[in-house]
N, C-alpha and C positions, 0 to 999 in steps of 0.2 A: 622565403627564399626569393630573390632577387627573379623579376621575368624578362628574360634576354630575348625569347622567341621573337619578338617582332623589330628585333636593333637587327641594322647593316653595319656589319663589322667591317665591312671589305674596304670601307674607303680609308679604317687604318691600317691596311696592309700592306708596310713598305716590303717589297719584294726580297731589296737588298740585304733587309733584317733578317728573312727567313731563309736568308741562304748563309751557306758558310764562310762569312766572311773574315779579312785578317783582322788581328788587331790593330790599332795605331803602332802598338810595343813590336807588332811583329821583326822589323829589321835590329832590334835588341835583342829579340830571343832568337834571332837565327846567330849572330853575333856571338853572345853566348855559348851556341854549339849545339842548341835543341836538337835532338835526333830524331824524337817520334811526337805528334801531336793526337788531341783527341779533338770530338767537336761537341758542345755543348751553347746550348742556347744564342745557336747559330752563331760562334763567335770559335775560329781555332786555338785548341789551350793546349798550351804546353805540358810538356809529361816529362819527357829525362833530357837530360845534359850529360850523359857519360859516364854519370857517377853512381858509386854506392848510395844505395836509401839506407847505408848507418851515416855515410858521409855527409846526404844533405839532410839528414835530422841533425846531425852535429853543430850541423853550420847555425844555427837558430838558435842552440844555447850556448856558445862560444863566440859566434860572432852575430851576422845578419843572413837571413834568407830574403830574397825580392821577388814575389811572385807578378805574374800577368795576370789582374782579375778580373779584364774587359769581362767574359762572361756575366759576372755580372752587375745587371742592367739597373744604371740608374733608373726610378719611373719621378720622373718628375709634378709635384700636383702645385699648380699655381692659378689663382683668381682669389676673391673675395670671399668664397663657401670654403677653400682647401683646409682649416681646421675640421670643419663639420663632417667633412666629404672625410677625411683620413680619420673620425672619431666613428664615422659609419660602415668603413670597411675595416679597418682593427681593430684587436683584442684589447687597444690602449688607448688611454683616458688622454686626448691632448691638450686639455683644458691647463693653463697657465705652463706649457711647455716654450722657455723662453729660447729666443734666435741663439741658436751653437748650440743646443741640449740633444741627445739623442734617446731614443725608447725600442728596446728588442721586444716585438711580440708576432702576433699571429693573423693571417687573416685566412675565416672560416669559410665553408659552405651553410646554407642556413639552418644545416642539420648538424651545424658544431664540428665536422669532421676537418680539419687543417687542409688547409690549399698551397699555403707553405707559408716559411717563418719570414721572417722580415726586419731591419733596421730600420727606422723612421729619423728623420733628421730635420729639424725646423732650419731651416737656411734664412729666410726671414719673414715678416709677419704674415707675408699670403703666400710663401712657399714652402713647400715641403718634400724630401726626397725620401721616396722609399725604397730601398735596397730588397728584394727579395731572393732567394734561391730561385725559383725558377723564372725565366726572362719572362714567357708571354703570359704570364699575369696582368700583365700592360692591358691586354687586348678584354681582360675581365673588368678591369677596372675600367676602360675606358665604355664600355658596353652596360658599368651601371650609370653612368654620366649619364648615357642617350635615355637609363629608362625611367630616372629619378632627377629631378630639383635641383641640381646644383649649380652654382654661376663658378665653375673650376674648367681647368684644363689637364689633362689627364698626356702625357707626351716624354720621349725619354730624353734625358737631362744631357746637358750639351759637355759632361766629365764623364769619363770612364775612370777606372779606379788599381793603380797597384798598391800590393799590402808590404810594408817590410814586417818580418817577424825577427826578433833578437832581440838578447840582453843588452848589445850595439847600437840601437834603429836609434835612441834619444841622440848617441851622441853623432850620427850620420846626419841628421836633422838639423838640430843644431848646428852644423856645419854649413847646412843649406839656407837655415830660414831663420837663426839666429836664439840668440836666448828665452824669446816668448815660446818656444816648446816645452820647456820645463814646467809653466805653468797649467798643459793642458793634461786636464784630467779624465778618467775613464768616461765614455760616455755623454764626452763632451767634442764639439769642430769647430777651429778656425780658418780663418781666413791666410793666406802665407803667398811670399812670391819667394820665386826658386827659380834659377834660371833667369829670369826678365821674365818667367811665366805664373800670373795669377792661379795660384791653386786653391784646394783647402785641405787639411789634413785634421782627420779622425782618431780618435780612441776607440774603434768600435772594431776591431779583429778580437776573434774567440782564439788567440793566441795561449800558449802553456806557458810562453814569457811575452815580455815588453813589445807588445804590436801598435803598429801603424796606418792606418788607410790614407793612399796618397792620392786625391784626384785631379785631374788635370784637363783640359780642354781636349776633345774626344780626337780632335785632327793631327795628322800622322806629325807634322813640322815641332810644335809646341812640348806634343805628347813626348816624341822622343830627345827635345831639350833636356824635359825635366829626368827620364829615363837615361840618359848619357850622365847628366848631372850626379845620378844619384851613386851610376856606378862607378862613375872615376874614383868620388870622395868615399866609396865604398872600400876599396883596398887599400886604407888605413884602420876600415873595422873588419877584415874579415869577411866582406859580404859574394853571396853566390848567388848567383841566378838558377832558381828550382823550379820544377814543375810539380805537378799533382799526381804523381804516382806512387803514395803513401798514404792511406788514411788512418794510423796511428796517430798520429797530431791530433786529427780532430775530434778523434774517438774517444781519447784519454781527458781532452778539453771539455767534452760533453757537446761538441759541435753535434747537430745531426738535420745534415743538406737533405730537405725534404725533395724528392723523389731520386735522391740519389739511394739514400738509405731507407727511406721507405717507400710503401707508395700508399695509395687511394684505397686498395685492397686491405689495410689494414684498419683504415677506416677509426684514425688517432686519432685525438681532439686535446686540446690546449691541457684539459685539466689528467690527461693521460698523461704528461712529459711534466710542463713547468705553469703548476695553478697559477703561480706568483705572478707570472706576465701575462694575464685575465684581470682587469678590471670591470669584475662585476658591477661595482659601482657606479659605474662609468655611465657615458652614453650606448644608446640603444643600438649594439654594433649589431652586422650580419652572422647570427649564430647564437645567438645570446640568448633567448631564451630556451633554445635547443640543448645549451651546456649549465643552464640552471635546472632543467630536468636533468639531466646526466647527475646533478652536483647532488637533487636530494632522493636519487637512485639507494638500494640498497648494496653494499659496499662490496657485496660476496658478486655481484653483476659488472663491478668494475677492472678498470686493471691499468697497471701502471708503465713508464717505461724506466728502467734499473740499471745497473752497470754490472757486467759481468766480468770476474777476474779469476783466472784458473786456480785450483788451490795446491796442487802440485805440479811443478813444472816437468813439464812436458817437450816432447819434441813440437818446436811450432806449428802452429795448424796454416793451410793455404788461405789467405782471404777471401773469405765467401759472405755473399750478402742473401741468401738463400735463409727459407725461415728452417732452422732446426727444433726439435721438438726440447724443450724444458721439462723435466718432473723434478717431482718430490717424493722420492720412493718409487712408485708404481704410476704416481697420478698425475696426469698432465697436466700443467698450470701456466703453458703461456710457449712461447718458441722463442727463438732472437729475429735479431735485424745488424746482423753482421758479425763476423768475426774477423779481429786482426792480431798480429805479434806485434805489445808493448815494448818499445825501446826500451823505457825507462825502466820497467818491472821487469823488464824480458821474460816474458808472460804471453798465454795468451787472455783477450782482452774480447768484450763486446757487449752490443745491447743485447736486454732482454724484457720483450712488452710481456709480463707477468702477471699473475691475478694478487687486487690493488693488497691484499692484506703482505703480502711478500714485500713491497718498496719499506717495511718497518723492520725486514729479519736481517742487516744488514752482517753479512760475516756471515750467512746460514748456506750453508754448501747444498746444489742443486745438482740436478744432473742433464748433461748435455749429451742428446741425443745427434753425434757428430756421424758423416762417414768414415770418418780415419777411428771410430769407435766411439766409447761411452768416456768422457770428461767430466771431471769435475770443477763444477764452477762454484766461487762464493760469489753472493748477489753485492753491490757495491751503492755507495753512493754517486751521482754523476755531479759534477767532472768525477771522472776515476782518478785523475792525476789532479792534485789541488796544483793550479795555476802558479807560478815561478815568477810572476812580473811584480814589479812596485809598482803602490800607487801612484 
């Protein structure tokens, strides 16, 4: 494990960051008509606009939804080490990841246990953007710089980021930045001007349809060019400006925002959720050999995370991220990390960290030890909802 004891953090402490501050987008979401905001990684995020949550789930596979995703925080890693330095702090192999390619994975504690999930995005040959769920991850990474080797800079990148989600967003795009959108593939970012403003736009939203990451230069003038831009030419597709006060989207996608949905106390690691985005083979990340023990562990000491789907419908249950207890019969084999009502299934829907033999009974009905009573859950593959978008 990494030894931070003797780094001064303090002199990356921009004050401004750790306060609540607005977004660039913010005079677009008041605009819009936001009513209520939350604050998360120091950054105010929008939550409703007025409307029904069947209305703005609708808006996404009918038309376009535009969210604000200042939250979050570009971390920027640039110098001459920034391959080595981002193949030593994730779960992913960056070895021949060429400029525009992107890699979902994880980066660990040295005891394997997840710190959170993350996008990595080669921008070009010595920089790199990692996208994390949670902001001050910055302040970890920038604290193994001071205690390890690297000729890197560790600093948040000068884009912040809105996502459109819709079966719409290609052709809103294309409106903007012209026909070379058609070409960009899952997983992959270019470069785009929109507005008179230099951007780049992503394939990397965990959308249930056709998503977009739109990022743009972090200052309010620029930001809200391309932000007016999008939404003018948006009311030829349908598009609404939504907030975060639904996490059935994400739930059904298999999205799961580490510490929103979990936390530390679960004490999850890579090969708990998704082995595939772990390159063991890789270089020598932080964790790695702590999840090669985990990996040749006895299988009855492991456990997995699952997708849970009601098997008779029920009156919806309230959403709760509280752990509820899971059996099989009499025997307790694991709790969840969330419960929400499926639009699409019109269901109720959530995870469940299970003991690992259960992620193979898929269709095998469990029982949910809820307060509104005893539920029956069948265990699911994740996504629960197979994805709606083209490639």
């Amino acid at each position: 494990m990494t030894d931070t004891t003797s780094v001064d953090v303090a002199k990356y402490l921009d004050l401004n960051r750790y306060c609540n501050r607005r977004s660039p987008f913010f005079p677009g979401s008041e605009a819009a008509g936001c009513t209520d905001y939350d604050h998360i990684n120091g950054v105010f995020l929008p939550v409703r606009f007025g409307r029904t949550i069947e209305a703005e789930y609708a808006a996404v596979r009918e038309g376009i939804a535009l969210y604000d995703t200042t939250l979050q925080t570009q971390i920027a890693v640039t110098g001459k080490d920034a391959e080595r330095f981002c193949d030593h702090v994730l779960t992913r192999s960056m070895k021949g990841l060429a400029v525009g390619r992107a890699l979902y994975g994880f980066l660990c504690r040295g005891d394997g246990v997840i710190i959170t999930d993350a996008v990595i995005t080669r921008i070009s040959a010595d920089e790199f953007w990692i996208s994390p769920t949670i902001g001050d991850v910055i302040l970890w990474l920038q604290a193994i710089v001071e205690c390890r080797e690297f000729d890197v800079r560790v600093s948040e990148a000068d884009y912040i980021s809105a996502h459109l989600h819709g079966i719409r967003s290609r052709d809103l795009l294309r409106h903007l930045v012209g026909d070379c959108i058609d070409g960009l593939k899952h997983f992959r970012s270019m470069r785009a001007t929109a507005a008179g403003v230099d951007i780049h736009v992503s394939r990397t939203t965990a959308s249930p349809v056709l998503g977009y990451e739109v990022f743009v230069p972090r200052s309010e003038e620029p930001a809200m060019k391309v932000w007016n831009a999008m939404t003018a030419a948006g009311k030829d597709y349908g598009l609404v400006v939504r907030g975060y006060n639904d996490p059935s989207d994400a739930i059904e996608s298999g999205m799961l925002f580490f510490s929103y949905w979990t936390s530390f106390e679960d004490n999850l690691n890579p090969l708990e959720f998704w082995r595939s985005f772990v390159d063991m083979n890789g270089e020598d990340f932080i964790g790695k050999k702590a999840l090669a023990d985990i990996a040749r562990a006895d299988v009855s000491k492991r456990r997995k995370l699952v997708g849970l789907v009601e098997v008779d419908k029920d009156v919806e249950l309230p959403m709760l991220g509280d752990k509820w207890d899971i059996r099989d019969g009499e025997r307790h084999i694991g709790f969840t990390r969330w419960i929400v009502h499926s639009h699409t299934l019109d269901r109720n829907i959530g995870y469940g960290l299970l003991e690992a033999a259960y992620a193979d009974k898929i269709g095998t009905a469990v029982t949910l030890v809820h307060p509104q009573g005893l539920k029956m859950m069948a265990i699911s593959e994740i996504p629960i909802v197979k994805p709606q978008h083209e490639s």
